[in-house]
N, C-alpha and C positions, 0 to 999 in steps of 0.2 A: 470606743468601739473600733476606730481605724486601728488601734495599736492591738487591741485582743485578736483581732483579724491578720494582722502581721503577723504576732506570735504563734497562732493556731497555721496558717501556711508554712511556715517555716517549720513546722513540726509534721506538718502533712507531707511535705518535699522530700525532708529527710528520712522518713518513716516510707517512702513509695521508691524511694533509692536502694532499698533492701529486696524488693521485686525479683531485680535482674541477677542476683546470685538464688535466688529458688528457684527462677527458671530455669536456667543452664545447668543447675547440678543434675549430675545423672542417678539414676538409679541402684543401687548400689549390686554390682554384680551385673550388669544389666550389659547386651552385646554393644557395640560400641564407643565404650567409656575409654575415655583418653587413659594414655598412664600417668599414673601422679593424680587421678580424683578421687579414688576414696579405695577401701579393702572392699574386697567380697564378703572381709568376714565384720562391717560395720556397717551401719543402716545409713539412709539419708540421710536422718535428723541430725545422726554423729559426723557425716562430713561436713555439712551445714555448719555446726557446730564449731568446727575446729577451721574450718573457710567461711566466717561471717563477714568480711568484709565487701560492699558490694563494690566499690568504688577499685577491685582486683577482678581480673581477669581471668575465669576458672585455669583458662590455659598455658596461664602464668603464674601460677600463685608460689609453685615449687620452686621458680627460677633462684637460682644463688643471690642472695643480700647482693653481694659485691656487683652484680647487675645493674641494680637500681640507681640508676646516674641523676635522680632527680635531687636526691640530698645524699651529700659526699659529708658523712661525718671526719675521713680524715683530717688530722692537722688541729681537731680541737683541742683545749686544755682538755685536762684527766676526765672532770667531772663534766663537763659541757658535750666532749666525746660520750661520754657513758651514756647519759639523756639520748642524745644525738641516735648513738647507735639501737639505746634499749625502743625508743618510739621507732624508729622505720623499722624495727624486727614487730614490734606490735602492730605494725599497721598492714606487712603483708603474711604474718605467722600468728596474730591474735586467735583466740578464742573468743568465741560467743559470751557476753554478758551483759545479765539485765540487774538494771537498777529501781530500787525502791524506792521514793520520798514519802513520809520523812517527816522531822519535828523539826521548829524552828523555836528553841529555847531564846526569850528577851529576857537579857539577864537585870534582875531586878537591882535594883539603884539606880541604872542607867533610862528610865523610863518612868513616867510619873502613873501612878494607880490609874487617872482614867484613860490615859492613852496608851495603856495594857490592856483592858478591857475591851478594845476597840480593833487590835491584832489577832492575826491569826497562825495563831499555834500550831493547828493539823497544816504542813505543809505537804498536802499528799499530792504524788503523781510517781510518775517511771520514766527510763531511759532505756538506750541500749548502746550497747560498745562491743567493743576488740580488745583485750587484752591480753598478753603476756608474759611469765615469769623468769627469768634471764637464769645463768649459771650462778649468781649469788645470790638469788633467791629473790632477786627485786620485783618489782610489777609493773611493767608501763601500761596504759592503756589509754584508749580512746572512744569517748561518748558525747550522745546527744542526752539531753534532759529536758523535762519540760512539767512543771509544779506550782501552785498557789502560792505568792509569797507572802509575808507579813498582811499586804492592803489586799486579798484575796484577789488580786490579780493573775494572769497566768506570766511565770516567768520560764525563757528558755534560755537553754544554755549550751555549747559543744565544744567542745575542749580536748584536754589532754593528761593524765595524771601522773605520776612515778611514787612511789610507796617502797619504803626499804624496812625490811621483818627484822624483829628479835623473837625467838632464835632466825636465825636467816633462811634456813631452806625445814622449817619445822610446819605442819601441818597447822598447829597453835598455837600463833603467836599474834603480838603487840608491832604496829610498824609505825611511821611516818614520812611526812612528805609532802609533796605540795598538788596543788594542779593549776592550771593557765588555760582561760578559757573566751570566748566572744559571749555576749548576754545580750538579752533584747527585755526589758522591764519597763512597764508603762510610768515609771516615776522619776528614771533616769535616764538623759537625754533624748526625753520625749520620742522616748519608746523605739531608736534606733539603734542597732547592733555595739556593743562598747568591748574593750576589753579589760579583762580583771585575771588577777591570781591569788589565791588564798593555800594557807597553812593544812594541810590535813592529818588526822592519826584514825587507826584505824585498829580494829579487835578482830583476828583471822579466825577460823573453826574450818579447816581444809576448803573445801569451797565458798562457803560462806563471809562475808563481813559485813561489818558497822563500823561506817564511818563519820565523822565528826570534823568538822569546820568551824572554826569562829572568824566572823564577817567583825570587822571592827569599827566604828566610829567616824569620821571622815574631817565632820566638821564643824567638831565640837560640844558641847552642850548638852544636855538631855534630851531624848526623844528624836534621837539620829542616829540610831547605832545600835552597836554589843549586843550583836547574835549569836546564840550559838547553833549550829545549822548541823540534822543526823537526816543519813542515808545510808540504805543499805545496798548491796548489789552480789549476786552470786553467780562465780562462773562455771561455763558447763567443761 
């Protein structure tokens, strides 16, 4: 009960954290609107959209990357710069995105018939994030989640993802990638915040994807492992 009750505030926090950006946004065309909040010729919903992040300052959102003195990507290797820079462009130029849960494939050998019968499969629930798509086509983004896992528990999650497409900047295509996230699950470390990273590939359809994760095995044995875990998410 304590740990279902952590997990549900924690998703309550984060979900009332989104408030303060519906309040502040103006109306679009509307006397008084700062410059740099939205066209005359786009509605609220589309500024909203394209400024989801509440944890950004309407008044700030436009301000130059090179501003942001809270993480200095210079000076990193190639690919740790790239991460580096593609998340803090996502985090104050993301778009709006909601996520799907979801199936949680227990891939059979790895589990014995009655304690597959005992799992559960519909991992459904949803999320929301910031994401997006760089000059080579990649995807950073950033979400909350929160979904039924295996022991019908509620499991949350907030993290970070990067996703790189073939073809690279094509409408539909095939990517992969990873994501790195904090967790809060009542079966591991008794139900307080951890952190984890997993493998991801993903099927684009222009805004549209399915994504897929496999959770792997830890420590050893049957009846401990080998997930394979689908979610979808579409951005606006």
């Amino acid at each position: 009960m304590a740990t279902n009750f952590r997990a549900w505030a924690l998703a309550a926090l984060l979900a009332t954290l989104a408030v303060p950006a519906a309040a502040q946004a103006p109306v679009a065309g509307s006397a008084g609107t700062q410059p740099g909040w939205t066209n005359p010729d786009h509605s609220t919903f589309e500024w909203l959209a394209s400024h989801p992040n509440p944890f950004v300052s309407p008044n700030s959102v436009d301000a130059p990357l090179e501003s942001r003195k809270w993480l200095d990507c210079s000076g990193m290797w190639t690919w740790f710069g790239r991460q580096c820079s593609g998340l803090k462009a996502a985090w104050y130029q993301g778009r709006a995105t909601w996520y799907a849960s979801g199936y949680a494939w227990h891939l059979p050998g790895t589990w014995d018939e009655d304690r597959l019968n005992e799992l559960n499969q519909k991992a459904w629930g949803g999320g929301y994030g910031f994401a997006r798509t760089d000059e080579r086509g990649d995807n950073y983004g950033w979400y909350v989640l929160a979904f039924k896992d295996s022991h019908f528990n509620v499991t949350t999650a907030a993290g970070w993802s990067a996703i790189t497409y073939w073809p690279a900047t094509a409408d539909v295509a095939v990517g992969l990638g990873y994501t790195a996230f904090i967790m809060m699950r009542p079966d591991i470390a008794k139900g307080w915040p951890f952190p984890a990273a997993l493998p991801v590939a993903s099927v684009k359809f222009h805004g549209a994807e399915i994504i897929g994760s496999y959770i792997p095995k830890l420590n050893g044995g049957i009846n401990h492992g080998d997930v394979a875990y689908f979610f979808a998410r579409y951005h606006f």
